[in-house]
Each structure stands twice: as structure tokens, then as C-alpha cells.
C-alpha positions in Angstrom: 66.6 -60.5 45.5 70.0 -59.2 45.3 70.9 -55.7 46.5 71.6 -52.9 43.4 74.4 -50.6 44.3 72.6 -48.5 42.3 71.3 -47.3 46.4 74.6 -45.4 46.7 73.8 -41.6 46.1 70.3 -41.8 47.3 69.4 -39.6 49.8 66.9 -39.2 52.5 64.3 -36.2 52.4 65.1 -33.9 55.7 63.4 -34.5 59.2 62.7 -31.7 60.9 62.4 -31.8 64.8 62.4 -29.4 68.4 64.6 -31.3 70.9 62.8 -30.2 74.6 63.9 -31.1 78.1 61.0 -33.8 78.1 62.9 -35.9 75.4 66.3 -35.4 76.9 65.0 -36.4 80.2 63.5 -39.2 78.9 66.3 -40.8 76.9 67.9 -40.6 79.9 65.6 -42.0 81.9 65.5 -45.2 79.3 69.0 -46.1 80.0 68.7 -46.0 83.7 71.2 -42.9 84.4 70.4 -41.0 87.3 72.9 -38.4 86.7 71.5 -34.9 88.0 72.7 -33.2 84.9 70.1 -35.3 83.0 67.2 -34.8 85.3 67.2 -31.6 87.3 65.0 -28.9 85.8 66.5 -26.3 88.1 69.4 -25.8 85.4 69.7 -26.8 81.9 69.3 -30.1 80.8 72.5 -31.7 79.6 71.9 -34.1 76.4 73.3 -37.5 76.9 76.2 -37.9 73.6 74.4 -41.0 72.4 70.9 -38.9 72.5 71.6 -37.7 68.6 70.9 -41.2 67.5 66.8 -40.0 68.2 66.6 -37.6 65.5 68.7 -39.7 62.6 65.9 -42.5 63.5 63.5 -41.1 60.7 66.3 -41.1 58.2 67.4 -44.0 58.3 64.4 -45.4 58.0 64.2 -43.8 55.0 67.1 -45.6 53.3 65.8 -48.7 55.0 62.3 -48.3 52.8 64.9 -47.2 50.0 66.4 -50.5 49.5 62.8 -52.0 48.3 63.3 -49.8 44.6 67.0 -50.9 44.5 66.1 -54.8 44.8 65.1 -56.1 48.1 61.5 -57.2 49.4 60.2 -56.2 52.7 61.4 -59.3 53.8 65.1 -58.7 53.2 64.9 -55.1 54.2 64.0 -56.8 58.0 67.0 -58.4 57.8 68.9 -55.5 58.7 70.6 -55.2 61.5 72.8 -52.2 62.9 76.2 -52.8 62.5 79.1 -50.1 63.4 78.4 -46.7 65.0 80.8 -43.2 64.8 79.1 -40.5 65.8 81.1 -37.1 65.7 79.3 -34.4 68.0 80.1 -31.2 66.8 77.8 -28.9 68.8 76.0 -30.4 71.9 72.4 -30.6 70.6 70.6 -29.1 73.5 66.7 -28.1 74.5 64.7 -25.8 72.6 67.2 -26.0 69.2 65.4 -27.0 65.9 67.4 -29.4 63.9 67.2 -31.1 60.2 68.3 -34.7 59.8 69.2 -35.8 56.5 70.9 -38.8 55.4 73.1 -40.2 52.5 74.3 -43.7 51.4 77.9 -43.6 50.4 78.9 -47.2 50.2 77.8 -50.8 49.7 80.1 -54.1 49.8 79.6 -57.8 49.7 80.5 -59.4 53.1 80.2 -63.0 54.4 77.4 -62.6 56.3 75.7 -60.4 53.8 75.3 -56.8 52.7 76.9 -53.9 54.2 75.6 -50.8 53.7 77.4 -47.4 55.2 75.4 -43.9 55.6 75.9 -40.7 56.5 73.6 -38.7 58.6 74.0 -35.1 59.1 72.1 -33.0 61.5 72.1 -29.3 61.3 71.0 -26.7 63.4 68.3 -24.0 62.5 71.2 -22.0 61.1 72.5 -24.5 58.7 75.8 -25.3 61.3 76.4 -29.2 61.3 76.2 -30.3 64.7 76.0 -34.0 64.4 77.3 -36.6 61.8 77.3 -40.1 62.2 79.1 -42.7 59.7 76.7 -45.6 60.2 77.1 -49.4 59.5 73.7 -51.9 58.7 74.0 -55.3 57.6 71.6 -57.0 55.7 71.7 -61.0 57.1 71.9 -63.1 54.1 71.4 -60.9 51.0 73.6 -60.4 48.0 75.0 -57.7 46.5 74.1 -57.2 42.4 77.5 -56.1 41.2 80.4 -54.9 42.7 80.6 -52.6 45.9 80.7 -48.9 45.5 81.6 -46.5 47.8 81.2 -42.0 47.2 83.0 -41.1 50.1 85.2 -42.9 52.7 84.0 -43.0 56.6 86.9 -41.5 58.6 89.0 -44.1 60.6 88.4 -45.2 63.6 90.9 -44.7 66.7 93.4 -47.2 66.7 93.4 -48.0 70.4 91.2 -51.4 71.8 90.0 -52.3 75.1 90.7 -56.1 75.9 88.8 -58.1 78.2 91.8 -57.1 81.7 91.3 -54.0 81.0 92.0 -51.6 83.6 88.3 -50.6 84.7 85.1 -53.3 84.9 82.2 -53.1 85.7 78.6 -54.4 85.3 75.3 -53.3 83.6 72.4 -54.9 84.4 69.9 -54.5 81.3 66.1 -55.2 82.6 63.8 -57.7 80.4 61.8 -54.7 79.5 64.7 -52.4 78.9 63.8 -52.7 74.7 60.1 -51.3 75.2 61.4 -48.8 77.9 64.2 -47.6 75.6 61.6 -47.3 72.4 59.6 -44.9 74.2 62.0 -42.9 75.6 64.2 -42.8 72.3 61.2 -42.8 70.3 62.8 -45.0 67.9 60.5 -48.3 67.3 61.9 -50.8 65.5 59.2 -54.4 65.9 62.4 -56.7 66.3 63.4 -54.8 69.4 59.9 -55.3 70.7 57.9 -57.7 68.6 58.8 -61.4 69.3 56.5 -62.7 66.7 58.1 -59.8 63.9 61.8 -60.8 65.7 61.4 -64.4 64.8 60.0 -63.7 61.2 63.1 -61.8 60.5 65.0 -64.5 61.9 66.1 -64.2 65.2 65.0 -66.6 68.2 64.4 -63.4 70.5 63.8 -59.5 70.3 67.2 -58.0 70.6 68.2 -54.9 72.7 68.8 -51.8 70.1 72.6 -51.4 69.6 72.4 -47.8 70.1 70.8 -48.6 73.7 73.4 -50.8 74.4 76.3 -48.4 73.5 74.5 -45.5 75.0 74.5 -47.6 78.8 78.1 -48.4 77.8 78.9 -44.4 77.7 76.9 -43.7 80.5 79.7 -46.2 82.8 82.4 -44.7 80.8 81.5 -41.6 82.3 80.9 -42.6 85.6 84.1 -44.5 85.4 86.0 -41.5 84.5 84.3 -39.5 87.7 81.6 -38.3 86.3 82.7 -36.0 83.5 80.6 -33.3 81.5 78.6 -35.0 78.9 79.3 -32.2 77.0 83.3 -32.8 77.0 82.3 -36.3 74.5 83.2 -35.3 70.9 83.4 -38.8 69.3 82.0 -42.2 70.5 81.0 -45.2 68.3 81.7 -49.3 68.3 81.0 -52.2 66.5 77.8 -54.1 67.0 80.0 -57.6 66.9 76.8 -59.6 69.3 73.0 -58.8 70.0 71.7 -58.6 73.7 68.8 -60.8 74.6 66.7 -59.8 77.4 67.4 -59.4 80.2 71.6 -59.5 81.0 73.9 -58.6 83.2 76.7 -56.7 80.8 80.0 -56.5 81.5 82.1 -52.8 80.5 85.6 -53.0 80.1 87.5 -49.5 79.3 91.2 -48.4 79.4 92.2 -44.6 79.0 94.4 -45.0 75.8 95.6 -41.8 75.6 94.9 -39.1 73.3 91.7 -38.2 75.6 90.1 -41.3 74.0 88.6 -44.1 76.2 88.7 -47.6 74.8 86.1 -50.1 75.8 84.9 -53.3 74.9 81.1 -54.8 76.6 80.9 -58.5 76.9 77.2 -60.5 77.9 76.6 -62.7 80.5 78.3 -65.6 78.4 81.1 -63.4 77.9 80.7 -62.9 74.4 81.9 -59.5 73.0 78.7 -57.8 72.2 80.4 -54.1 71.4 83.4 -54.5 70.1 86.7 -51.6 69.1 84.5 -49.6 71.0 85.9 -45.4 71.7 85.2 -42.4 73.4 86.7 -38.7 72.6 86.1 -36.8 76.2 88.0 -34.1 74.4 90.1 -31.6 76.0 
């Protein structure tokens, strides 16, 4: 069944949740950094920038359930797959701060490959500052759009400036087979496709798929080494395009110039060297 864009406007209930050391260490953990700051209890532990995307998880699957009462059967609804990422990081979330999630759909359009559907997710600390928002791209594979597209509010655009593939810095990223299960756990975001081959191949995929938000957030994690190991919190902006999925396991290739402006451009590429982030950025900030 087509998608109504009568969707647009609804709005997730808010998710409340603590954000400790233990998760922080964890997420990092489930990307493989073994930078100190994430890990050594003897000071505070620094929150990795991609580490918001654990508490929007809730929200968005709220939308996700939201589509079945604007036209879509279960089916269809597992046919979406993360598209395009821009988080803005206001204030560092760090351990022991309470935070409320909410998010919003503000725009659906008809593309080739199907429906794309942009949210916004907000998350605000216990005293109502917005410390998080990300603008946030699904596609649904293969569904149609019941009217025309509709849009409430306009993402913000994206840095102009793109990595190509002889860009000034390379290097590898070696993504283990069971890097999806690890990365669930840690994030504690389950999704079955990134586990489940039997619910992968049902929604139509040969393979479970590395999340894209793992993938960006081991992109980051090189950026920063590449840079020499920069403050996490110095990251005020990151966020890509999910142009290719990442079968299991891979040896990744990150590519990043410095394109002025404090912003990083990067691109990753698999194995096959087929762009699997693409227009990828990264605002260290002053």
C-alpha cells in the first residue's frame, strides 16, 4: 500500500533515559576505539559524537510503527532503510544527565527507489536545553507515495565541501563479521535486519547489513585519529549519506580532506570500492 503524507506532523511520545559511564563505555567499545578518553574511569568519560544516535533509537521507532495507520503493512515498514544522517551536537550529552527524545516527521517525497521520509529528533536535557538534533533520512525500498510530497520544515543544508576517493588522508577499517551483534548490544539499538539473516532476507536483502550509524560512527572515530586525536567534545556537526550497505565482515576504506571552515570532508568506500558513506562532514569546531 502506498504511503499517506498524511504522516507529516505526527509526532513521537518522549523517551526518557539516564546516559551512565557503562553505556558510554560500551558504545565505545562496539566500534572498536580504544581511545582512553572513552574507557578510563579515573576521569570523566567522554561521549563519542555519534553516541546520541542511542537515545533517538526509541523514537524513531516510533514513526517507524507510525507509518502502519498512514498506509503501509508491516511488511513495507521493513523496508526501511536509513538513509542520510545530520546530527547537530549542541551540548556534549555526558554521564549521569537525564535526557527526553522526541521526534517529528516533517517531510515525505517520492523518489526512484521509493519513499523518503525526513525526521527530526530532538533531545533535551533535564532542564528543557536542546542538546542534540538530528535531521534524519529513511527510505522505504519500493513503496509509493499516495499524493504529493509534503514537507513542515526544511532540514538545514549540508556543508558544501566533498571528499573524493585521492583524498589527502586514507586509511582502513576493518569491520569484524560479528561487528552488527556487537554494535546492537553496545548501542542498544536492535534492529532484526542488522542481526537476523532469515528477517534480512524477508525484507529483501541477501545479507544482514552493518547499521549505518555504526558505520559512520567508526568513520568518526578515524577522522579523529586522523586529525591527532582531537577532543570528542570539539565535534559540533557530523552526518553523511548512507549511498551503500556493508555486508559482514569488510575491510573499509576512509578517505577525508580538511576543507576548511574546521569541517572534515570524508567519503568510506568497501572492499569493492563502492562508496558506502557518501558527502560525508565533520564540524571539529573551533
Amino acid at each position: 500500500m502506498p504511503l499517506k503524507p498524511s504522516i507529516v506532523g505526527y509526532e513521537s511520545p518522549p523517551f526518557e533515559y539516564s546516559v551512565d559511564s557503562r553505556w558510554l563505555m560500551a558504545y565505545a567499545a562496539g566500534i572498536g576505539d580504544p581511545a582512553a578518553c572513552y574507557h578510563d574511569s579515573l576521569q570523566p568519560i567522554a561521549t563519542h559524537p555519534v553516541f546520541p544516535v542511542c537515545v533517538e533509537w526509541d523514537a524513531i521507532l516510533a514513526v517507524l510503527d507510525a507509518t502502519r495507520a498512514h498506509g503501509l503493512s508491516a511488511e513495507e515498514t521493513a523496508r526501511s532503510v536509513h538513509a542520510e544522517h545530520d546530527l547537530q551536537i549542541f551540548r556534549p550529552l555526558t554521564s549521569g544527565m537525564r535526557v527526553t527524545t522526541r521526534a517529528r516527521v516533517v517531510g515525505v517525497m517520492q523518489r526512484r527507489p521509493g519513499v523518503f521520509l525526513v525526521m527530526q529528533i530532538d533531545t533535551l536535557n533535564a532542564a528543557g536545553e536542546l542538546c542534540c538534533r538530528t535531521w534524519q533520512g529513511n527510505l522505504f525500498r519500493d513503496v509509493a507515495l499516495d499524493g504529493e510530497a509534503r514537507h513542515i520544515t526544511e532540514a538545514p543544508a549540508w556543508p558544501a565541501h566533498v571528499a573524493s576517493a585521492d583524498a589527502a588522508a586514507s586509511a582502513p577499517i576493518e569491520i569484524p563479521l560479528q561487528a552488527a551483534h556487537v554494535y546492537t548490544e553496545c548501542s542498544r539499538i536492535w534492529n532484526p535486519i542488522h542481526t537476523d539473516r532469515a528477517y534480512a532476507q524477508a525484507a529483501g536483502l541477501p545479507e544482514i547489513i552493518l547499521h549505518g550509524t555504526a558505520t559512520l560512527a567508526y568513520a568518526v572515530s578515524g577522522l579523529l585519529r586522523q586529525a591527532g586525536g582531537i577532543a570528542p567534545t570539539r565535534i559540533r556537526r557530523l552526518g553523511g549519506r548512507f549511498s551503500g550497505m556493508v555486508w559482514l565482515p569488510d575491510r573499509l576504506r576512509l578517505v577525508s580532506t580538511a576543507a576548511g571552515d574546521g569541517v572534515m570532508a570524508f567519503s568510506v568506500f568497501n572492499s569493492d570500492g563502492r562508496e558506502v558513506i557518501s558527502r560525508g562532514f565533520c564540524d571539529v569546531g573551533a
